[in-house]
N, C-alpha and C positions, 0 to 999 in steps of 0.2 A: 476773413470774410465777416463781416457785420450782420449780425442777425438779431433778434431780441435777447437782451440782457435785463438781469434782474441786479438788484442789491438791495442788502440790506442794512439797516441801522439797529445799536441795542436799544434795548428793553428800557424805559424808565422806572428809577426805582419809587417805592412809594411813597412819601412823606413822613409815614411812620419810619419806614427802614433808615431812609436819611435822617433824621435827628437822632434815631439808634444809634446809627454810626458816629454821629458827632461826638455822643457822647461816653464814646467808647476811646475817643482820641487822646492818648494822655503821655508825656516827653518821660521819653526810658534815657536814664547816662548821656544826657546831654544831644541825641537826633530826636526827633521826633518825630512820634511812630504815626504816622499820618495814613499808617498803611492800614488800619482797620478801621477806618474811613470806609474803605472799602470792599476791604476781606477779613471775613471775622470766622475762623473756624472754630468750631464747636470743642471741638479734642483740646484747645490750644488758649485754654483762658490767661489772664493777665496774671493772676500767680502761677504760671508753668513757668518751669526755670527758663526757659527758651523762647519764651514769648517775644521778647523785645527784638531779636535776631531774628527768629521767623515773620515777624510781622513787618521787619525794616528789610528781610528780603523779598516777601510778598508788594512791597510797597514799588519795589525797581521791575515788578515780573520776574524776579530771577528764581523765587521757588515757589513754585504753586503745590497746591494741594493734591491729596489720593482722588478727590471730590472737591467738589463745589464749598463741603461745607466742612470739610476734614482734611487734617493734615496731614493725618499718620506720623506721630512723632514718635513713634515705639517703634517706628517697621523700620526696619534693614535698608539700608540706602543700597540699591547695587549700580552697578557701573556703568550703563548708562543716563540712569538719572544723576548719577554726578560728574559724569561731563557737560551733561544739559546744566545744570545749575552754575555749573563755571563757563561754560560756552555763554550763557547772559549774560554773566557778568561780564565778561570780556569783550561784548557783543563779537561776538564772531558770526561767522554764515552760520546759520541754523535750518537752510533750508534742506527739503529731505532729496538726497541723492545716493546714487551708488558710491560708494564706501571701496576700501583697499582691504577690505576684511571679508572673507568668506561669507560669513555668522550672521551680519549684518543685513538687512534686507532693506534697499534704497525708499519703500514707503513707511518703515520703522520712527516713531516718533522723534530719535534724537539723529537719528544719520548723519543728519548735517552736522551738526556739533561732533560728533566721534570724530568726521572727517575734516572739521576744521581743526578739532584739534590734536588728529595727528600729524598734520601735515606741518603746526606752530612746532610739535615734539613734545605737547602735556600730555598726551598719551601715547600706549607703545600696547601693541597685540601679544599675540603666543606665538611661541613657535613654529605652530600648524597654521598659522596664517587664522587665525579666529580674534574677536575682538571678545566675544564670552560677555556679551552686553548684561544679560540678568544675574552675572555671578556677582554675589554681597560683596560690600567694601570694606576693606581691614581698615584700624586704625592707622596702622603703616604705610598702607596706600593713598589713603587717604590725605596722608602728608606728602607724601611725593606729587601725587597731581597738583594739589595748593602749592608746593616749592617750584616744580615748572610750571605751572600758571600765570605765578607773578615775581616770575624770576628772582628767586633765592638761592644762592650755593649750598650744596648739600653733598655734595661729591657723590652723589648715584650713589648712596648708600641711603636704607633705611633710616638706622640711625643719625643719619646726615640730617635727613628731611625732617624727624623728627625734633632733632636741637634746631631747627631752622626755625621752627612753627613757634619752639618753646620759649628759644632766646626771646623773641617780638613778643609774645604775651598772647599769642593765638591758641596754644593748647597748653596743657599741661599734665604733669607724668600723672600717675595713679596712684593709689595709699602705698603700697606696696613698693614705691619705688619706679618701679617701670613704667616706662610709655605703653604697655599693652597693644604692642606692636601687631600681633595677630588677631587683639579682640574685633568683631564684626562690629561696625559703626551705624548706629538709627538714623533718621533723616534727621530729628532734631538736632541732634549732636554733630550733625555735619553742615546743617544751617551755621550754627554757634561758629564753627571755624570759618567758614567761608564767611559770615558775617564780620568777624575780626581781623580776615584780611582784606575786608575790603576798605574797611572805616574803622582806624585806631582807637574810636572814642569806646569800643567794644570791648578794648582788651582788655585783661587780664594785668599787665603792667602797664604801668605810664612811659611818656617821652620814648616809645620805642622806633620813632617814625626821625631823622634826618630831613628839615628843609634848606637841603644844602643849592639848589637849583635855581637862581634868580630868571624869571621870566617878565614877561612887562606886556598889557594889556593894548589890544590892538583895537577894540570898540568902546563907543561910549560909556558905558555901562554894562557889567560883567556878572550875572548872577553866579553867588555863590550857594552850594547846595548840597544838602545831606548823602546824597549817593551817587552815583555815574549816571545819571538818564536824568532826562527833562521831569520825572516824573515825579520825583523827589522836592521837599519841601528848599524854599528858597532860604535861605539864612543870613544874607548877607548880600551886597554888591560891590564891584572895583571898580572904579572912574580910568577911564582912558589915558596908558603911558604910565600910570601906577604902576610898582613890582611887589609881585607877589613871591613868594618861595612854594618852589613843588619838589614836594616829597617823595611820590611814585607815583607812576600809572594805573589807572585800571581802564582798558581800552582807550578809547581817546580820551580821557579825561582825565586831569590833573588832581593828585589831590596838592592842595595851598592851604598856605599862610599868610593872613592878608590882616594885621594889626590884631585883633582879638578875634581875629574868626580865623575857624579848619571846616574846609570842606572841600568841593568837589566843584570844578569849572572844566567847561570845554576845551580840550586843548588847541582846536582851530584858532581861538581868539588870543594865544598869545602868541609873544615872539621872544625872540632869544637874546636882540640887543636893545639898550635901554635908547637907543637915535629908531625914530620908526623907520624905516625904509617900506617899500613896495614889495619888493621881493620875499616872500615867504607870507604876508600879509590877504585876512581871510575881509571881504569886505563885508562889513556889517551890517549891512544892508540884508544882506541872504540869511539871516535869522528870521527874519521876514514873511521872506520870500516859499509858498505853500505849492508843493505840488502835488497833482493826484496821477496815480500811477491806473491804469484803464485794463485788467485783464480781461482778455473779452470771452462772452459767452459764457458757462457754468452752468451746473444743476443741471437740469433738464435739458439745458442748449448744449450741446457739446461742441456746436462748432464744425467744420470741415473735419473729415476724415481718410486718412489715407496709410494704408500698411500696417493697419491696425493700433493708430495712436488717435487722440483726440485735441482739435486745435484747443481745446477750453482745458486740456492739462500744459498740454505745453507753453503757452500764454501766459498761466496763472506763476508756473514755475520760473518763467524767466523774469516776469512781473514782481515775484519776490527774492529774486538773485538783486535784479536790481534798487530795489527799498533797501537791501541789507548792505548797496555800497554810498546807498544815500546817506544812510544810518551813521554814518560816520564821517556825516557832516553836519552844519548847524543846516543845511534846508530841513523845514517839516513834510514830511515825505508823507501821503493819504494814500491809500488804496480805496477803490469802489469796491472788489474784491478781495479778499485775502486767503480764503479756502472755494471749495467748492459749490458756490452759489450762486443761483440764477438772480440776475437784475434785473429788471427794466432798461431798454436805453433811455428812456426819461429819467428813472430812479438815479442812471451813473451821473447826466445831467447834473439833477436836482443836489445831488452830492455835491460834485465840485463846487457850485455855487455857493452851499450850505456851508464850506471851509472854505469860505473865500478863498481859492485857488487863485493862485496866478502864471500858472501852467496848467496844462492838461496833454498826458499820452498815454492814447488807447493802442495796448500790444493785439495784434493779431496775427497768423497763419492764414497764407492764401490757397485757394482752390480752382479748380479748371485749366491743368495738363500744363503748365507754362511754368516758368525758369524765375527767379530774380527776386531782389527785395526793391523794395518803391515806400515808399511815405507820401500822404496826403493830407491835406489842410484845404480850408474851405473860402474858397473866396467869390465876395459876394463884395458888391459896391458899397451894400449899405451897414458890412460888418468893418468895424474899426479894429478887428484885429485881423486884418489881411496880412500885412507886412511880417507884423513878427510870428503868424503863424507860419507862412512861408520859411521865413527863416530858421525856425526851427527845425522844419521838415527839411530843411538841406542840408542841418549842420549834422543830423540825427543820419540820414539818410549817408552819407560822407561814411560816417564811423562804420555805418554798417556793412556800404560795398568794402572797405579794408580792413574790416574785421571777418567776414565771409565770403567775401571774394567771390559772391556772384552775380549773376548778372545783371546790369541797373538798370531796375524799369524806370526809375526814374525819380522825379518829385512833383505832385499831381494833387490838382484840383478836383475834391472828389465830395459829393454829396451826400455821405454819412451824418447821419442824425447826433451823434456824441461830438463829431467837433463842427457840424453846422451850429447847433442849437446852444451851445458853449456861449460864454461870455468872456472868453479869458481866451489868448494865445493856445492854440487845440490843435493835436496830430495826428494821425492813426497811420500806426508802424503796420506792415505787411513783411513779417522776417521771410520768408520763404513759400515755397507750392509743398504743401502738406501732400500732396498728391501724385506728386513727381519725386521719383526714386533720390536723386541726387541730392535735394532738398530736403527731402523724408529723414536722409539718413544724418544731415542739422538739426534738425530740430526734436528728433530725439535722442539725441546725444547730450549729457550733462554739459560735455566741455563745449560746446558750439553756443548752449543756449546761455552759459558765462558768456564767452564771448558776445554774446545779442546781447547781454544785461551789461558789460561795458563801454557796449557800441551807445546803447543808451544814455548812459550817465555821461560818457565823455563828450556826446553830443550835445548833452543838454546842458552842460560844460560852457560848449565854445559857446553854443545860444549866447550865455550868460554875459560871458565873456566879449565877444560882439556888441551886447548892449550895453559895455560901460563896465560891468561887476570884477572886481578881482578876485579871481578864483583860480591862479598858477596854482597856489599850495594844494588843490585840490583832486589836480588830476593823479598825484601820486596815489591815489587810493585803490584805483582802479591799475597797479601794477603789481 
């Protein structure tokens, strides 16, 4: 149901603060630490041994701070903050759900990451069925999660894990001899590893990375870039049909060798034989291509209610199921919301426009005793996006009756102010009657509202697809 929505936009920083930052930007072993641009903690100046790996995992999101303005590089890393820090990296699901672990409680900051990543098998519980989130990290465990994170043989022995990390150049023993298998591990010291295994230029030895993998460039022009995420400083580009060599993965993204440059590209854009074909090819065009994701209601709206859930949670949750299967592809994926906050329906508006969007879909939960999901889009004679908002609303609408299988109200012209007032291709999803038992018990279920989050992307899939875009390679994501 559509009722007043807020959003908001961050803060601008001040003049002073931005040339502060400039001039705090300075190239650590060859990346460049671009990340205290715009996170500078206090605890963490540029002589701590650790700087340059904290500040280049700050740069990807992958390790934030105790605070805003601290690290904590002395404290004790425990266990689920170092799932969460390898769950970024890897970008896995990170959003928060029920868990297979007792201990775990489904609004706990890392849930999603525990349960993505025990479901990949980087993590493993106790006995008693507990996952033991705040117990500290050995340095022995420590290496085990890094060896199944980024798949290293180690034969399920400590010491496996151990020589795994030490052979590559990512840790190394202690005065004494020993790996310090038991000693409890600090957050900075577990930066520095995870640092090292994500970008070679960190480590400890040279030439420990193999580009034995010829792959070959599927878009015009291919940035090359110092870590896994868009966020990271550009270093380089490949011309289209060029071959690059990749060394490993870190989620979708390759790391290559591309003549005097090492870094990090998308793995959507390459392919595997050096003749282009069609098949397996990401079209480049959808690097492009902006969407904004519409959770509706927040903050003070909660939306429809029924059996004691709120449409503005469940919205919001499946809103960010589906960002996290977008995430791992080249579209730029927007949310108007992404936590708990009230928008304006102008403000979601004013958003979309503000990120040139060129889609737009608002998730909602229905109200008033009735059955079914339905999609809506607005048509009006003198809006020029009739056609393909229609179209979208049926290809979206399609995923969702064979994904939940009930019953179809339809695809409807409907007079909501988020996709009247739009300027772009606009839809407002209606998963279920938040109200009605049957429905009630979809849309608070984790597994259903997956399901609504690949009914989405797969729909917006075929849209794509419909319009010309090659996007075959894409739907495997969502299996």
């Amino acid at each position: 149901m559509e009722k007043n929505k807020k959003g908001g936009r961050g803060v601008k920083k001040s003049s002073f603060l931005v040339l502060l930052s400039f001039l705090l930007v300075i190239p650590l072993l060859g990346v460049k630490n671009t990340a205290q641009a715009a996170t500078n903690f206090a605890d963490v100046p540029t002589s701590h041994r650790a700087a340059k790996e904290i500040y280049y995992l700050a740069e990807g999101d992958i390790a934030k701070g105790v605070s805003p303005s601290s690290f904590g590089p002395n404290k004790k890393v425990n266990r689920a903050e170092a799932v969460t820090f390898i769950g970024r990296a890897l970008q896995l699901n990170g959003t928060k759900r029920a868990t297979s672990f007792k201990d775990v409680d489904p609004g706990m900051f890392a849930s999603g990451y525990i349960q993505s990543a025990a479901q990949k098998g980087i993590l493993t519980g106790y006995s008693d069925g507990t996952y033991r989130p705040y117990k500290e990290v050995t340095r022995g465990e420590m290496a085990i999660m890094i060896s199944r994170a980024f798949g290293y043989s180690f034969n399920n022995t400590t010491s496996g894990a151990a020589n795994a990390l030490i052979s590559r150049g990512i840790a190394q023993g202690k005065g004494d001899g020993s790996f310090g298998a038991s000693d409890l591990i600090t957050r900075a010291d577990y930066a520095v590893f995870l640092a090292r295994a994500i970008n070679p230029k960190f480590r400890v030895v040279s030439n420990t990375v193999d580009f034995k993998n010829a792959r070959w460039v599927n878009v015009d022009s291919l940035n090359i870039r110092t870590g896994p995420k868009d966020s990271y400083a550009k270093i380089g580009a490949v011309k289209q049909n060029q071959q690059v060599l990749s060394a490993f993965k870190v989620g979708a993204w390759d790391y290559i060798k591309y003549g005097s440059f090492e870094g990090f590209v998308h793995g959507s854009y390459l392919r595997t034989t050096a003749e282009a074909t069609n098949a397996g090819n990401v079209d480049p065009r959808i690097a492009k291509q902006v969407i904004v994701l519409d959770p509706g209601h927040g903050g003070s709206d909660p939306g429809a209610t029924g059996f004691g859930i709120y449409e503005k949670n469940v919205v919001l949750d499946t809103g960010l199921k589906t960002r996290n299967l977008f995430s791992e592809t080249p579209f730029q994926i927007k949310m108007t919301r992404s936590t708990d906050t009230y928008i304006s329906l102008s403000g979601r508006v004013s958003y979309a426009k503000s990120v040139g969007a060129n889609t737009f879909i608002s998730i909602h939960a229905n109200a008033g005793g009735g059955t079914g999901s339905e999609t809506y889009y607005y048509s009006a004679y003198q809006n020029p996006n009739v056609a393909d908002s229609k179209l979208l609303a049926s290809k979206i609408q399609s995923r969702m009756l064979n994904a939940w299988k009930l019953a179809n109200r339809g695809v409807k012209n409907g007079n909501f102010h988020v996709i009247r007032e739009n300027t772009m291709p606009a839809v407002l999803v209606e998963l279920g009657f938040i109200d009605t038992k049957k429905d009630n018990d979809m849309l608070r279920s984790d597994y259903w509202r997956n399901a609504a989050a690949k009914a989405i992307y797969l729909g917006t899939l075929d849209y794509y697809k419909a319009k010309g875009y090659q996007v075959d390679a894409l739907y495997d994501v969502a299996k």
